[in-house]
N, C-alpha and C positions, 0 to 999 in steps of 0.2 A: 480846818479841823472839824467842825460841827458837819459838813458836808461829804465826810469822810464817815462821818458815824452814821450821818442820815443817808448813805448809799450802802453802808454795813446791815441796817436791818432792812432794806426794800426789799431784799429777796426773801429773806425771812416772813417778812410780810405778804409776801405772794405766794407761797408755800402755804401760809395758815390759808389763807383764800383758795387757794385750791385744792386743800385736801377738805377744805366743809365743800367743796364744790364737787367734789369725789362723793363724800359721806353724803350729799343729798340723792346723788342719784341711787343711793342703795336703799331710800325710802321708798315703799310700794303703794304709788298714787293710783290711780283710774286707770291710766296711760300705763301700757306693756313699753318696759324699757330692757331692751339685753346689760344693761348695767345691772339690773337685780341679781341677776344672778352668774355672770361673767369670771366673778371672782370666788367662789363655790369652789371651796377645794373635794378634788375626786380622788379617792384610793385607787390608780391603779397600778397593780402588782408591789401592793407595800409603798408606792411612794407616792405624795402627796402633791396633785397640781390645781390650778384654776382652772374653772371650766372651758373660758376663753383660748385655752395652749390643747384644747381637744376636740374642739369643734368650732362651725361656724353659729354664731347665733344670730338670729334677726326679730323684727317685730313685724311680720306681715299686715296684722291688723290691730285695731286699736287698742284691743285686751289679750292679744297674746302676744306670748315669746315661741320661736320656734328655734330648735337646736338640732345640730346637724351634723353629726359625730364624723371625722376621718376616720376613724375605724372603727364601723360599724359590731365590734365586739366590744366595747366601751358603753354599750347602751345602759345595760345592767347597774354598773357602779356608778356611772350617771344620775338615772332613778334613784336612786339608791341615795346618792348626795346630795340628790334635790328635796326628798325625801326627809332627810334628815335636817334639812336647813331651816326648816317650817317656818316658808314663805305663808302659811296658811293657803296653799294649795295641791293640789298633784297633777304630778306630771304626767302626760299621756304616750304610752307607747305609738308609733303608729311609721309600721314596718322599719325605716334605716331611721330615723328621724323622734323626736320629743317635741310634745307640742305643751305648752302652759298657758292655760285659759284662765285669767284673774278676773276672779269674780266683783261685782262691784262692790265700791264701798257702805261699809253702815256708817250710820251718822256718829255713831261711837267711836268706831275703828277712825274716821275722820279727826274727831275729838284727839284722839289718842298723837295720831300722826304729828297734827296741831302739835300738843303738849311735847314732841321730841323734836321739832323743827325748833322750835323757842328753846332748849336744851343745846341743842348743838349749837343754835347762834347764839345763846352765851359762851357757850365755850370758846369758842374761837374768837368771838368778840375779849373774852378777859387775854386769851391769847396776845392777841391786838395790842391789850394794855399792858400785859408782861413786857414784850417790847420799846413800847411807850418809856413806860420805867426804867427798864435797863439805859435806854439812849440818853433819858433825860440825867440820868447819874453819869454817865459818862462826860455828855457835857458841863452840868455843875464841876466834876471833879476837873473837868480842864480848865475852868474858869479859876478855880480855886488855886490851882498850880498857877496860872499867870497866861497859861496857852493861847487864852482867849481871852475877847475883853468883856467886858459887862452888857454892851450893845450886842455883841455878836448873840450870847448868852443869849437871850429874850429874841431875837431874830431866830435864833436857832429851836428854840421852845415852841415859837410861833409855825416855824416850817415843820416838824416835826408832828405838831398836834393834827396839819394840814396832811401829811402825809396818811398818819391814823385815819384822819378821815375819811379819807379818800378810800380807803381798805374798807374801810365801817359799812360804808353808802354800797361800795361792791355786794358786800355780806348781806345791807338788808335788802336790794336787790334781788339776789337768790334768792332770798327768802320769800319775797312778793311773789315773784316765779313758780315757786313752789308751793305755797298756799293758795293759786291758781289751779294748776294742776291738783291739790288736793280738794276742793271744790267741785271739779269738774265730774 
């Protein structure tokens, strides 16, 4: 029963991990990452897409993005999106193609970064413990009914916390990773 609930929230669990794993790469360190701006919705013709479903994007060198339209009448409302995203930079025309030169960091803007990298790892961290919660009610409420015995209870508590953890360490992981990169 308890192994029923703690294979219930693992994927849940991997989900919060991967979408703070998502949400960091939309943080703009040193490093030119096509995740900055990949998911940039563009207007064209009235409807609404991500950048990445209209072009190729790469990182040829260490502070740019380059984007590489399939159809080179797309440029426009491209600019235009990127523009509007205020990456705090602009984008350059340069004939079929957009080029993104990210300037380096100030110690401030570093600062800042800092201050929402520690934001979003709480968030996902209470995330973490939402679940934590949910499972551990789950299990008390089974123990309560008779489902389970009192041993199992606390073995289950124990495994469960072990699981958290396990997510926890992933989360400040990334995190180290990315205050690396923001460093840089």
């Amino acid at each position: 029963m308890v192994k029923q609930i703690l294979e219930k929230i693992k994927p849940e669990l991997e989900k919060a991990v991967e979408f703070f794993r998502h949400e960091l790469a939309k943080i703009r360190t040193g490093q030119a990452s096509p995740a900055l701006v990949e998911d940039i919705l563009v207007d064209i013709q009235g409807q609404l897409l991500p950048l990445k479903q209209l072009a190729g994007i790469s990182s040829p060198e260490r502070r740019q993005i380059l984007i590489q339209p399939w159809d080179p009448a797309n440029i426009g409302p491209m600019e235009k999106a990127l523009l509007k995203e205020s990456l705090g930079v602009s984008p350059v025309v340069e004939g079929k193609s957009l080029r993104i030169i990210l300037p380096t960091l100030t110690q401030e803007y570093r600062e800042t970064l800092l201050h929402i990298l520690a934001e979003k790892s709480e968030q996902t961290k209470q995330t973490l413990r939402k679940w934590r919660d949910e499972a551990w009610g789950e299990i008390q409420e089974d123990a309560r009914t008779g489902d389970i015995r009192e041993d199992d209870k606390f073995k289950g508590k124990e495994d469960l916390q072990k699981l958290i953890d396990e997510h926890t360490k992933k989360v400040d992981e990334l995190v180290e990773k990315k205050k690396v990169e923001i460093s840089l």
